[in-house]
N, CA and C atoms as a LAMMPS dump frame, in Angstrom:
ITEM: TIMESTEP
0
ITEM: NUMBER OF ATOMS
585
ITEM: BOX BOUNDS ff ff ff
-5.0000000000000000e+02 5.0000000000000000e+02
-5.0000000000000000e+02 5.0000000000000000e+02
-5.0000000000000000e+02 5.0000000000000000e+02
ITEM: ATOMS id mol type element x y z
1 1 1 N -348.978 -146.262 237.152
2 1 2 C -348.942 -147.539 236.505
3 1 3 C -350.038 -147.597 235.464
4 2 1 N -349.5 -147.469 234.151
5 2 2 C -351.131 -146.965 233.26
6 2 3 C -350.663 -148.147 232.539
7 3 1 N -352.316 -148.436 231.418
8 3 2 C -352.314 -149.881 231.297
9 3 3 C -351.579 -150.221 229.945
10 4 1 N -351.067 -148.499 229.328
11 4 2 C -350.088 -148.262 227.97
12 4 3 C -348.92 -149.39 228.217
13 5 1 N -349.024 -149.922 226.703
14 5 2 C -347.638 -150.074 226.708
15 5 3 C -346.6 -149.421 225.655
16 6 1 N -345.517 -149.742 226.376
17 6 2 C -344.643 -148.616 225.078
18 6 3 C -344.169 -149.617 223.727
19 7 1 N -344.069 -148.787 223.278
20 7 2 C -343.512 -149.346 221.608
21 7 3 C -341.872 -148.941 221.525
22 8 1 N -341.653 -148.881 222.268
23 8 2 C -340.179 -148.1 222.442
24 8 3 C -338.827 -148.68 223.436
25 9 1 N -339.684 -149.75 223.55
26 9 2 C -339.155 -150.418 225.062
27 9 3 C -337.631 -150.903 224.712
28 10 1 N -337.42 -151.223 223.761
29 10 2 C -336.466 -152.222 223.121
30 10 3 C -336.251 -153.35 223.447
31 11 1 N -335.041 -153.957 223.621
32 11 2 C -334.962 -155.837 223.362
33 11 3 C -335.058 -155.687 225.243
34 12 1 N -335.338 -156.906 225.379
35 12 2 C -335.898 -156.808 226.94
36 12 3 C -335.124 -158.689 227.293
37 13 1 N -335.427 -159.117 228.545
38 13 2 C -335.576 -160.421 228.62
39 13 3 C -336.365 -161.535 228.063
40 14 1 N -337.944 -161.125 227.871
41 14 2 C -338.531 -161.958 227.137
42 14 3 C -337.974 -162.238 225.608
43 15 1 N -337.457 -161.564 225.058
44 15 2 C -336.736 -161.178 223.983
45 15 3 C -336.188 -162.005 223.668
46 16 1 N -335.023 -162.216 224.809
47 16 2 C -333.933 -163.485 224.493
48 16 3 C -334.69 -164.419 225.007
49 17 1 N -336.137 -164.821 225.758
50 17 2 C -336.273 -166.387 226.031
51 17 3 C -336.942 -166.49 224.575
52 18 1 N -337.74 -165.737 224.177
53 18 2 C -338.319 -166.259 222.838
54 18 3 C -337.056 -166.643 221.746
55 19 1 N -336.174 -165.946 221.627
56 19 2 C -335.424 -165.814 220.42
57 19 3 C -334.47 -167.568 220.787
58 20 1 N -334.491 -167.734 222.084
59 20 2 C -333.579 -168.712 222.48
60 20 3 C -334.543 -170.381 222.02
61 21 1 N -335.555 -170.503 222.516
62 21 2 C -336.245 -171.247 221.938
63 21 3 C -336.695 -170.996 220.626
64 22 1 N -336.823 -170.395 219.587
65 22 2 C -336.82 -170.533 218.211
66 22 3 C -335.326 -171.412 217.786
67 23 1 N -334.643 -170.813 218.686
68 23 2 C -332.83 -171.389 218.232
69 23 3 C -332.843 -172.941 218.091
70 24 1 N -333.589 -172.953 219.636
71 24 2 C -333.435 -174.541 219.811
72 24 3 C -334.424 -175.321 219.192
73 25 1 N -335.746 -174.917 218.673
74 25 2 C -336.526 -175.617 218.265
75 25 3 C -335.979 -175.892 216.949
76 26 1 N -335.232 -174.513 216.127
77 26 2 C -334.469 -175.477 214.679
78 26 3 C -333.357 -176.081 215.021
79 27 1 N -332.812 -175.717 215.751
80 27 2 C -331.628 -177.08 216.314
81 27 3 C -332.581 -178.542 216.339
82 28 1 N -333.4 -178.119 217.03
83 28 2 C -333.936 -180.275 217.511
84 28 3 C -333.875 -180.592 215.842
85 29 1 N -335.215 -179.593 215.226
86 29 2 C -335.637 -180.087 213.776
87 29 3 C -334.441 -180.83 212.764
88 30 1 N -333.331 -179.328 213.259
89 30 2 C -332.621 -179.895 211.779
90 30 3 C -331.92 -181.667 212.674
91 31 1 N -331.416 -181.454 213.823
92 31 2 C -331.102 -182.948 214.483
93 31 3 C -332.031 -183.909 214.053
94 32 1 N -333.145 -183.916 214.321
95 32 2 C -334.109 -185.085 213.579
96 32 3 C -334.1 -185.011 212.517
97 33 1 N -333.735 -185.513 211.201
98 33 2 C -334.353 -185.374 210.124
99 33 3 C -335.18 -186.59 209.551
100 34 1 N -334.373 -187.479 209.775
101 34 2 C -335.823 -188.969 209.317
102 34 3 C -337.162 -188.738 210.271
103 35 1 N -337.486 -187.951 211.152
104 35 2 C -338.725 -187.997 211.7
105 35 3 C -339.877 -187.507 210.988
106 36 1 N -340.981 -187.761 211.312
107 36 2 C -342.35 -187.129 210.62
108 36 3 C -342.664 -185.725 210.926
109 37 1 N -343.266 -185.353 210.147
110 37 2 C -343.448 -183.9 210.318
111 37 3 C -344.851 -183.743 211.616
112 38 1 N -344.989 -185.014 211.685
113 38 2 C -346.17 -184.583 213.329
114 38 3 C -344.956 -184.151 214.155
115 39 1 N -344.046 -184.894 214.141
116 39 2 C -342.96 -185.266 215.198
117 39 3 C -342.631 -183.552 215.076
118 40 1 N -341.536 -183.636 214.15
119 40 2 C -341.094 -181.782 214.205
120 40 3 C -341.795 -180.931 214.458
121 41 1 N -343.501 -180.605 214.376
122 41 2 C -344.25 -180.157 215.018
123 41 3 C -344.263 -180.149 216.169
124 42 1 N -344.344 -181.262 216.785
125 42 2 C -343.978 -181.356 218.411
126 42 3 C -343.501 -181.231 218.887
127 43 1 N -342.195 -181.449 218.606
128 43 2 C -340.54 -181.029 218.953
129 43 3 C -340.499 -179.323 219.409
130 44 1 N -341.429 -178.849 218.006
131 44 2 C -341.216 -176.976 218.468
132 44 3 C -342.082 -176.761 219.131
133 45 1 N -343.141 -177.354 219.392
134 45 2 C -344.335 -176.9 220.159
135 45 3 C -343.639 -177.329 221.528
136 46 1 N -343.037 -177.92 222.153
137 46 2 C -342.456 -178.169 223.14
138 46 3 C -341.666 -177.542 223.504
139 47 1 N -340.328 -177.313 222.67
140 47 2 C -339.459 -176.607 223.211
141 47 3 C -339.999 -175.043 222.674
142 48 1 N -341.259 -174.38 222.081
143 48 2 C -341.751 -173.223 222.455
144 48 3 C -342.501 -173.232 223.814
145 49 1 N -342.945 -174.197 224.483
146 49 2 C -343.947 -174.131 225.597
147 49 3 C -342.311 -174 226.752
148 50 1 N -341.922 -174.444 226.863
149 50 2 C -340.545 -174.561 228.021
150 50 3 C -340.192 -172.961 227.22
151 51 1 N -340.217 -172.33 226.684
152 51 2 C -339.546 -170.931 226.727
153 51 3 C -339.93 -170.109 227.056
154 52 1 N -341.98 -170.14 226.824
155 52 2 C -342.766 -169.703 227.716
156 52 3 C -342.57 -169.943 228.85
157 53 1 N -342.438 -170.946 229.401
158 53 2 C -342.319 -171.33 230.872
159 53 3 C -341.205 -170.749 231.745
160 54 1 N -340.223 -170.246 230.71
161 54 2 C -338.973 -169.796 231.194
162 54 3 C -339.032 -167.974 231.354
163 55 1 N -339.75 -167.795 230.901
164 55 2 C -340.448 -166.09 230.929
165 55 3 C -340.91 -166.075 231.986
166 56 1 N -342.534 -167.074 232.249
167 56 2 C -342.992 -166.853 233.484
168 56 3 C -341.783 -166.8 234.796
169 57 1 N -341.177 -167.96 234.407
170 57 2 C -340.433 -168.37 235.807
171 57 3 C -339.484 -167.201 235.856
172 58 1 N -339.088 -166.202 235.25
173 58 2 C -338.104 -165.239 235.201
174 58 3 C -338.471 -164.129 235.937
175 59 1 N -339.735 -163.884 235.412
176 59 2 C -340.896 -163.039 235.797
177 59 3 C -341.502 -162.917 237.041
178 60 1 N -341.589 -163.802 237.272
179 60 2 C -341.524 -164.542 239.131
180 60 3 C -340.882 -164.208 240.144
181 61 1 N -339.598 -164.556 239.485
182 61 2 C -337.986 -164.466 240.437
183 61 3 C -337.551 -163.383 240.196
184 62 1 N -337.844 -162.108 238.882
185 62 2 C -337.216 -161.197 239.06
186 62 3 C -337.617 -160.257 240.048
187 63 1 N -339.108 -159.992 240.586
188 63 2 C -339.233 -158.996 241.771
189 63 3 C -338.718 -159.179 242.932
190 64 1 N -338.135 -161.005 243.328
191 64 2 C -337.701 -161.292 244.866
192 64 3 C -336.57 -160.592 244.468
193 65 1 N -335.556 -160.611 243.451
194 65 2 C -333.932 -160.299 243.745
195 65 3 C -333.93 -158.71 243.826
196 66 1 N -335.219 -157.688 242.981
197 66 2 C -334.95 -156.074 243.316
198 66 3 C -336.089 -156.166 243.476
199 67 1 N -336.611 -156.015 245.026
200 67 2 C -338.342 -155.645 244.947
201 67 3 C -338.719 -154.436 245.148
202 68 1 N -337.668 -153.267 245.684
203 68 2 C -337.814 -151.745 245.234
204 68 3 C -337.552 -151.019 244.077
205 69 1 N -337.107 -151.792 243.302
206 69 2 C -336.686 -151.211 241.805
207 69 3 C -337.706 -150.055 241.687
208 70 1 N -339.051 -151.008 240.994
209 70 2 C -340.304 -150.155 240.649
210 70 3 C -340.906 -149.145 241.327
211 71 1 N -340.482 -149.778 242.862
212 71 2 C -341.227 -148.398 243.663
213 71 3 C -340.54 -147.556 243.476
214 72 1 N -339.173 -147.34 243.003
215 72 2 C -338.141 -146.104 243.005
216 72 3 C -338.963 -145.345 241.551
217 73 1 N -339.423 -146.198 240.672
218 73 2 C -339.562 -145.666 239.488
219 73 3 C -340.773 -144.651 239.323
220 74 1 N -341.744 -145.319 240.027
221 74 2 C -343.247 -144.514 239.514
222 74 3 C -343.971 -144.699 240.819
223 75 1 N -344.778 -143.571 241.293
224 75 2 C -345.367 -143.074 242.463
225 75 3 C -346.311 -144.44 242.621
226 76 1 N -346.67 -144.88 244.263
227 76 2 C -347.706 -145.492 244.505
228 76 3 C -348.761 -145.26 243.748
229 77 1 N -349.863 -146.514 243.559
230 77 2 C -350.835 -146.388 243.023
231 77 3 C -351.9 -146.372 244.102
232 78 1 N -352.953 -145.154 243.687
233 78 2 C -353.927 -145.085 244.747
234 78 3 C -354.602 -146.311 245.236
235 79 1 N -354.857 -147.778 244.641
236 79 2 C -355.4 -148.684 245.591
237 79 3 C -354.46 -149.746 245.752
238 80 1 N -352.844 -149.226 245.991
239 80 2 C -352.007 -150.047 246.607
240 80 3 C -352.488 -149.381 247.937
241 81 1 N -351.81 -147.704 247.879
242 81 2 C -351.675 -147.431 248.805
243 81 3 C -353.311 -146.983 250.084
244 82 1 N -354.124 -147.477 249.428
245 82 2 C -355.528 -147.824 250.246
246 82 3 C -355.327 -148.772 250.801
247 83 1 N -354.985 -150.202 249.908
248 83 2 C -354.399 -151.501 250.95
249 83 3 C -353.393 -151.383 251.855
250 84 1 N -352.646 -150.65 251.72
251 84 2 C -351.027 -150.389 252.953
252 84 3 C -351.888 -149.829 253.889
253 85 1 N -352.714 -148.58 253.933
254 85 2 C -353.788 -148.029 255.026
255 85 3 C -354.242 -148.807 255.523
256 86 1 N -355.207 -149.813 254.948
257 86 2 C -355.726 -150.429 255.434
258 86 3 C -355.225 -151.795 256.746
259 87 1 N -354.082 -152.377 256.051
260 87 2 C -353.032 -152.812 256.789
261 87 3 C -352.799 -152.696 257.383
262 88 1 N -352.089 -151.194 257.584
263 88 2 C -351.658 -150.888 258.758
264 88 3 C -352.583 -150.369 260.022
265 89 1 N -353.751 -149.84 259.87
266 89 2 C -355.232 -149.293 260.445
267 89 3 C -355.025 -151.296 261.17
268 90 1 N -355.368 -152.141 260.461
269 90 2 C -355.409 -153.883 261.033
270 90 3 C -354.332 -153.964 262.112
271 91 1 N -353.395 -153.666 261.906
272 91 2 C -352.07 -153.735 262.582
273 91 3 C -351.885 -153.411 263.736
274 92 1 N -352.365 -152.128 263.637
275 92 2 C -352.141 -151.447 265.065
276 92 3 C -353.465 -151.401 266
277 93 1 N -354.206 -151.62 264.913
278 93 2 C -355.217 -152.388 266.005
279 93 3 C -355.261 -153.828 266.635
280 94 1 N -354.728 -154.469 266.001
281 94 2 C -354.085 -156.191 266.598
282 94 3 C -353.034 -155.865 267.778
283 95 1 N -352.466 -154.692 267.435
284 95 2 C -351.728 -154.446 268.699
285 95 3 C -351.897 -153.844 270.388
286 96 1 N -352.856 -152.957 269.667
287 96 2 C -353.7 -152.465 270.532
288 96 3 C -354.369 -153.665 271.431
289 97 1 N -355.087 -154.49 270.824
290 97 2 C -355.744 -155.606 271.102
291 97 3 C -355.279 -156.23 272.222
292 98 1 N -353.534 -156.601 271.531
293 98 2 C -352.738 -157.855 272.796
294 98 3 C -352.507 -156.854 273.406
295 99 1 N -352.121 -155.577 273.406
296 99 2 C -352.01 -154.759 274.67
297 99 3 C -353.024 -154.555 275.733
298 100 1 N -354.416 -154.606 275.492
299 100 2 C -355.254 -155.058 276.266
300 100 3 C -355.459 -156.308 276.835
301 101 1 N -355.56 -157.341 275.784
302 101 2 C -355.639 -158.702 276.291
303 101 3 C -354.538 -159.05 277.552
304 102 1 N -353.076 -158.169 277.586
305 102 2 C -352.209 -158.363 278.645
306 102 3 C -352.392 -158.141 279.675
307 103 1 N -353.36 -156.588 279.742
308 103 2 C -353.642 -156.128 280.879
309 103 3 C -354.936 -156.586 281.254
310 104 1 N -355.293 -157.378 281.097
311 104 2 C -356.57 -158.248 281.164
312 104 3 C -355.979 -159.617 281.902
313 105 1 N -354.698 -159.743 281.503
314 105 2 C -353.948 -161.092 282.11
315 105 3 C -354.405 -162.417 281.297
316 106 1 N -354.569 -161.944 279.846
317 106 2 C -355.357 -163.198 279.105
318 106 3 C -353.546 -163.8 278.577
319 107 1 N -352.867 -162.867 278.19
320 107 2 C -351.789 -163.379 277.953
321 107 3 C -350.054 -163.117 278.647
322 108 1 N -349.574 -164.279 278.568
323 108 2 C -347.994 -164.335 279.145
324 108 3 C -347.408 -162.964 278.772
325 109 1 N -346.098 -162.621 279.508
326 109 2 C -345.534 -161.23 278.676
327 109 3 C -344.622 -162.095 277.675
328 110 1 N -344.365 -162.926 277.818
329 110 2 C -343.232 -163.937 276.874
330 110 3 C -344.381 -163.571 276.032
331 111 1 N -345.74 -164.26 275.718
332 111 2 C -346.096 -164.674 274.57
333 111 3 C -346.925 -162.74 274.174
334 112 1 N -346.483 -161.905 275.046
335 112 2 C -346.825 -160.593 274.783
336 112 3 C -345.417 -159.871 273.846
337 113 1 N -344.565 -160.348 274.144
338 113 2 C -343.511 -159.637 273.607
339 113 3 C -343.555 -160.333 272.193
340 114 1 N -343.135 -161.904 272.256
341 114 2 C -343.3 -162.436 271.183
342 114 3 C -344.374 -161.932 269.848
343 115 1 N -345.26 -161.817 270.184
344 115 2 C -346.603 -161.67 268.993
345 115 3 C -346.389 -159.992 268.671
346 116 1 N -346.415 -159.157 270.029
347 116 2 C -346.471 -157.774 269.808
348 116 3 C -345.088 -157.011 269.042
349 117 1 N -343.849 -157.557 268.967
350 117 2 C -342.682 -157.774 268.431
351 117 3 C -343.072 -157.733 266.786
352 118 1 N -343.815 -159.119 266.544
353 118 2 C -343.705 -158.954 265.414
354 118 3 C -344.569 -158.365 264.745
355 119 1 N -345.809 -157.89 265.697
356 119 2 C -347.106 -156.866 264.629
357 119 3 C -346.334 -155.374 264.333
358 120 1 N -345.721 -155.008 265.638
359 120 2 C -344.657 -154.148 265.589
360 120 3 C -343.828 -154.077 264.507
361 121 1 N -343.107 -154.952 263.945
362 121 2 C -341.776 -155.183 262.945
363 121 3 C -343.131 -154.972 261.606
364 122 1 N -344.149 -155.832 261.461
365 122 2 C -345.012 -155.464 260.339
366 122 3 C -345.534 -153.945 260.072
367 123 1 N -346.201 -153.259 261.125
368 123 2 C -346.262 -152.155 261.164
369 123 3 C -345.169 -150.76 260.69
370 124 1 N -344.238 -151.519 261.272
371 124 2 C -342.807 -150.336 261.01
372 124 3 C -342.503 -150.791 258.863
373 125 1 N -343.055 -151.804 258.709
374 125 2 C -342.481 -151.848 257.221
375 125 3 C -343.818 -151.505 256.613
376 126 1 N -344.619 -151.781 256.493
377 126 2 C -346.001 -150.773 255.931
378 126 3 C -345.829 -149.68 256.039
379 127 1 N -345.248 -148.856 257.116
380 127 2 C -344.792 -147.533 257.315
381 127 3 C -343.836 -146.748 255.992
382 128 1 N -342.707 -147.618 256.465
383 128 2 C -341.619 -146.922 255.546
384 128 3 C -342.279 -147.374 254.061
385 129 1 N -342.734 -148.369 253.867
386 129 2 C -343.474 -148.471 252.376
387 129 3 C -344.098 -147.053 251.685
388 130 1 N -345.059 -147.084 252.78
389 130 2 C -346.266 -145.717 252.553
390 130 3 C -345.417 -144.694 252.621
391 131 1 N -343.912 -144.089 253.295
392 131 2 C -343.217 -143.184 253.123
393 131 3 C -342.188 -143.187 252.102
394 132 1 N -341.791 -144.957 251.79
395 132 2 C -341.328 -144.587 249.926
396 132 3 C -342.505 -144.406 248.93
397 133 1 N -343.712 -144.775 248.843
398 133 2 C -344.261 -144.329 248.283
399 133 3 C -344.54 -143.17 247.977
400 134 1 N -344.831 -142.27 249.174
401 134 2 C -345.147 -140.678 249.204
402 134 3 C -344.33 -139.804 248.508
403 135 1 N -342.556 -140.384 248.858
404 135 2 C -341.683 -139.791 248.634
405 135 3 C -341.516 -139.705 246.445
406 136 1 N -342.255 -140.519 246.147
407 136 2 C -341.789 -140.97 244.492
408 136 3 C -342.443 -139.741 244.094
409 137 1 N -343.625 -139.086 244.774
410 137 2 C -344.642 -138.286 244.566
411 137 3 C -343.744 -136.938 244.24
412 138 1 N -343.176 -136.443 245.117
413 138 2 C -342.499 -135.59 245.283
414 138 3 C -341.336 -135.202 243.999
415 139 1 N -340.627 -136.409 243.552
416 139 2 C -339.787 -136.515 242.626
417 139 3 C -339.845 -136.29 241.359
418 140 1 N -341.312 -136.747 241.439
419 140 2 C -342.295 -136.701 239.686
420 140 3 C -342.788 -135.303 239.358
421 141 1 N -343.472 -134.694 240.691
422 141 2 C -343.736 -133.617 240.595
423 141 3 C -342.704 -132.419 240.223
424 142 1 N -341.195 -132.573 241.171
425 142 2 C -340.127 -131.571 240.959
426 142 3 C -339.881 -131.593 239.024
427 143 1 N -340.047 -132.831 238.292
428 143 2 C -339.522 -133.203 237.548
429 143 3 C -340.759 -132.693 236.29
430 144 1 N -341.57 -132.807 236.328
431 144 2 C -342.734 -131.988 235.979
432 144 3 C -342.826 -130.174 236.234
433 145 1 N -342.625 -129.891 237.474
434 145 2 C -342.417 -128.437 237.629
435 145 3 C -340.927 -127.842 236.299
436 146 1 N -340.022 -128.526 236.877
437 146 2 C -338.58 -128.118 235.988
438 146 3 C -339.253 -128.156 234.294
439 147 1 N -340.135 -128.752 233.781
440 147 2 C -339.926 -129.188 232.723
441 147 3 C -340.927 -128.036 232.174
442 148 1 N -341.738 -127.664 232.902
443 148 2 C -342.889 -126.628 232.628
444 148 3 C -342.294 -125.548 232.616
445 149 1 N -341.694 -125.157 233.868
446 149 2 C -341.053 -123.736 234.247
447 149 3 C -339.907 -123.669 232.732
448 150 1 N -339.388 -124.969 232.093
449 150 2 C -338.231 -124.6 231.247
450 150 3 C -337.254 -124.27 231.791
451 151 1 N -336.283 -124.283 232.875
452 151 2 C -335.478 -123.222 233.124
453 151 3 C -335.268 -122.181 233.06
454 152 1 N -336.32 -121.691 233.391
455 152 2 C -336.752 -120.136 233.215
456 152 3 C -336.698 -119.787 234.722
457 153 1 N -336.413 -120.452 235.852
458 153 2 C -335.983 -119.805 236.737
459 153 3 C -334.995 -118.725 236.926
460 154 1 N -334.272 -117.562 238.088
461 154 2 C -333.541 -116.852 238.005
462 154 3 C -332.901 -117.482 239.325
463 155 1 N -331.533 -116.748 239.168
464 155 2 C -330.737 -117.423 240.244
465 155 3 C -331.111 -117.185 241.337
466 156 1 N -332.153 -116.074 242.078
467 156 2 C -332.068 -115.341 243.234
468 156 3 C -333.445 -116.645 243.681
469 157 1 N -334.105 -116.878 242.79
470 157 2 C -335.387 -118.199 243.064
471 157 3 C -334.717 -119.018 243.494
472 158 1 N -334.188 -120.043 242.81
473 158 2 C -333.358 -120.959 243.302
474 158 3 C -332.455 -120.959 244.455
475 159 1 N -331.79 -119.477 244.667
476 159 2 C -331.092 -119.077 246.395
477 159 3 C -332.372 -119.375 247.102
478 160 1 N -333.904 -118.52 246.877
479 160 2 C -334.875 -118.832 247.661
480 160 3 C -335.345 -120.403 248.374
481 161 1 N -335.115 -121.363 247.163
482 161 2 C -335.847 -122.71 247.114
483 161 3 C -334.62 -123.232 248.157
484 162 1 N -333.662 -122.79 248
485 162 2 C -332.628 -123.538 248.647
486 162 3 C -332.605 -123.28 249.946
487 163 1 N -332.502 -121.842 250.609
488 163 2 C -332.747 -121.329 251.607
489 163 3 C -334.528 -121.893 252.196
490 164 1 N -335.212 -122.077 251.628
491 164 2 C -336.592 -122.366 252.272
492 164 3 C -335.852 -124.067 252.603
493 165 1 N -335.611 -125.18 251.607
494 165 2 C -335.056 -126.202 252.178
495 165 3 C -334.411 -126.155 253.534
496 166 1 N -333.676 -125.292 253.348
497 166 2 C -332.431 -125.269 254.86
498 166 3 C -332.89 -124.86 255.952
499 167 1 N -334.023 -124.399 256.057
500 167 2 C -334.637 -123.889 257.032
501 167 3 C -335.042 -125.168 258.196
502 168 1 N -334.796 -124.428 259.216
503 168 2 C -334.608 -125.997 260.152
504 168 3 C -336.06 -126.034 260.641
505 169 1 N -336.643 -127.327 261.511
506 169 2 C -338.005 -127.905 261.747
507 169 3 C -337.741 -127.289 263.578
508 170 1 N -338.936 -126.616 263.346
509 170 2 C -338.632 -125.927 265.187
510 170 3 C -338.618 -127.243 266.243
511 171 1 N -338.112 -126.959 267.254
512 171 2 C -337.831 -127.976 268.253
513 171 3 C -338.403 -128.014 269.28
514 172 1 N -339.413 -128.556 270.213
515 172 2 C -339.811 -127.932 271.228
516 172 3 C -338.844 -128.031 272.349
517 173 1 N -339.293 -127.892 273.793
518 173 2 C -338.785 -127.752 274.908
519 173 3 C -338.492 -128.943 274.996
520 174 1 N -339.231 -129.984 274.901
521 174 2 C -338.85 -131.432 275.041
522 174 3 C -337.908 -132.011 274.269
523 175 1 N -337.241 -131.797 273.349
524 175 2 C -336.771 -132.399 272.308
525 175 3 C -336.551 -132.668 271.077
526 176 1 N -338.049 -132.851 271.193
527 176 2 C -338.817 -133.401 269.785
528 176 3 C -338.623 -132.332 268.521
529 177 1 N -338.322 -132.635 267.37
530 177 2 C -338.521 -132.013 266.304
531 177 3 C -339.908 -131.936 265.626
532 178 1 N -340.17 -130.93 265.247
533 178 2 C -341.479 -131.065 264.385
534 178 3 C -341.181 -130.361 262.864
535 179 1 N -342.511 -130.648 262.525
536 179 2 C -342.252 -130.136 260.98
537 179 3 C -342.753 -128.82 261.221
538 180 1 N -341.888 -128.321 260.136
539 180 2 C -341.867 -127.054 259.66
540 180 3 C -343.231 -126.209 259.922
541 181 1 N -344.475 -126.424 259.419
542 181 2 C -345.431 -125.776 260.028
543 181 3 C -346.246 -126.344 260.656
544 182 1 N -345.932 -126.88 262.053
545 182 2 C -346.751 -127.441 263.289
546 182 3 C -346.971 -126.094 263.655
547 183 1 N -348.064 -126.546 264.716
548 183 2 C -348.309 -125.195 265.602
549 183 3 C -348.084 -126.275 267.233
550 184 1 N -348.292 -126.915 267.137
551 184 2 C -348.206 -127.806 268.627
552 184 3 C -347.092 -128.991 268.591
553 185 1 N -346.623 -129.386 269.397
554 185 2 C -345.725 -130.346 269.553
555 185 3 C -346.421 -131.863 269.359
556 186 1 N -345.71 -132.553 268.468
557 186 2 C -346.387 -134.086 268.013
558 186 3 C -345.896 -135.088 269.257
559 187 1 N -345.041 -134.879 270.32
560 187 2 C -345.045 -135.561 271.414
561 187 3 C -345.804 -135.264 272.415
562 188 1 N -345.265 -133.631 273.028
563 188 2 C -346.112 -133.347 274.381
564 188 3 C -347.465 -132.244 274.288
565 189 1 N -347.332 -131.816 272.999
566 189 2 C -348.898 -131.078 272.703
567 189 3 C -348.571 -129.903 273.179
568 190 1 N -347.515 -129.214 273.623
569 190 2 C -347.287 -127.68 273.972
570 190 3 C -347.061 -127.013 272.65
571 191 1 N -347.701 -125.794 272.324
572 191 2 C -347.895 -124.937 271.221
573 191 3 C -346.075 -124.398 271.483
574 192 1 N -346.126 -124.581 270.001
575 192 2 C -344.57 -124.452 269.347
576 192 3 C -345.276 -122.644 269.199
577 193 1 N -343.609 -122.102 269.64
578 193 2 C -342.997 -120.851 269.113
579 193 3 C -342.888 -120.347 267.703
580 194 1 N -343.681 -119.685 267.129
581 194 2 C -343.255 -119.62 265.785
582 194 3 C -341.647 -118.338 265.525
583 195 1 N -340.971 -118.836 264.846
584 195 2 C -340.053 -117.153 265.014
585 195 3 C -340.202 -116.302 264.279
């Protein structure tokens, strides 16, 4: 997110609220014509302030209707994703917390499920946040590599890249999948088999 802006952007929304209030401000004018020229002054200064107002308010409402758009576009920024850490580090320690406070008998399991439910539901979306974030990382970079390399790859690379993808995440005895280069199991801690 750099603080450039482009010159290249082309006609956008603000575009049409400005262009729409110029419309209407010579509409009022030419409608008044016996008025004073304080008056027609005012007239556009008004209906320019309501077109401003109509930007902000656009501007507002456009992140509730796509609020992943942007994250699809350009990688987390390092002190978003310090605040999501941080968040979530709060989170699961609030949880931790009523999980003690229960076994302490300070609180109901009704009012244990209730509260821990929803630090839970907060936690799980800070999560997947910080894992769309990570993931944009990945995309920019492939897209950067391709552009350097030129297509100057050979086909037998690309069999390679593809074959290293397909390569499956070892499994332990228990179940659990792990990633590709664990050495121990992320559930029961028994040292994975390498093949």
């Amino acid at each position: 997110m750099s603080s450039e802006t482009s010159t290249d952007a082309g006609f956008n929304v603000g575009h049409f609220f400005v262009l729409l209030s110029l419309f209407a401000a010579t509409v009022a004018v030419v409608m008044v014509r016996p008025a004073a020229p304080e008056h027609l002054i005012l007239i556009s200064l008004t209906i320019g302030a309501a077109g401003g107002a109509a930007v902000c308010f656009y501007r507002v409402l456009a992140p509730l209707m796509a609020p992943h758009a942007d994250m699809e576009q350009q990688p987390m920024s390092e002190r978003l994703r310090a605040d999501l850490e941080r968040e979530k580090a709060l989170t699961l320690r609030s949880i931790k917390e009523l999980e003690f406070d229960r076994a302490m008998g300070k609180l109901s399991p009704q009012d244990f499920d209730q509260m821990a439910g929803r630090l839970r539901a907060r936690a799980m979306g800070i999560m997947k946040q910080l894992d769309a974030g990570s993931s944009a990382y990945r995309t920019v970079i492939e897209k950067e590599l391709a552009a350097r390399l030129g297509g100057k790859q050979t086909r037998s690379a690309t069999r390679e890249q593809q074959a290293a993808r397909t390569d499956r995440a070892p499994v332990c005895a228990c179940g659990v999948p792990n990633d590709r280069d664990a050495r121990f199991c992320k559930a029961c801690g028994v040292k994975l088999v390498q093949a």
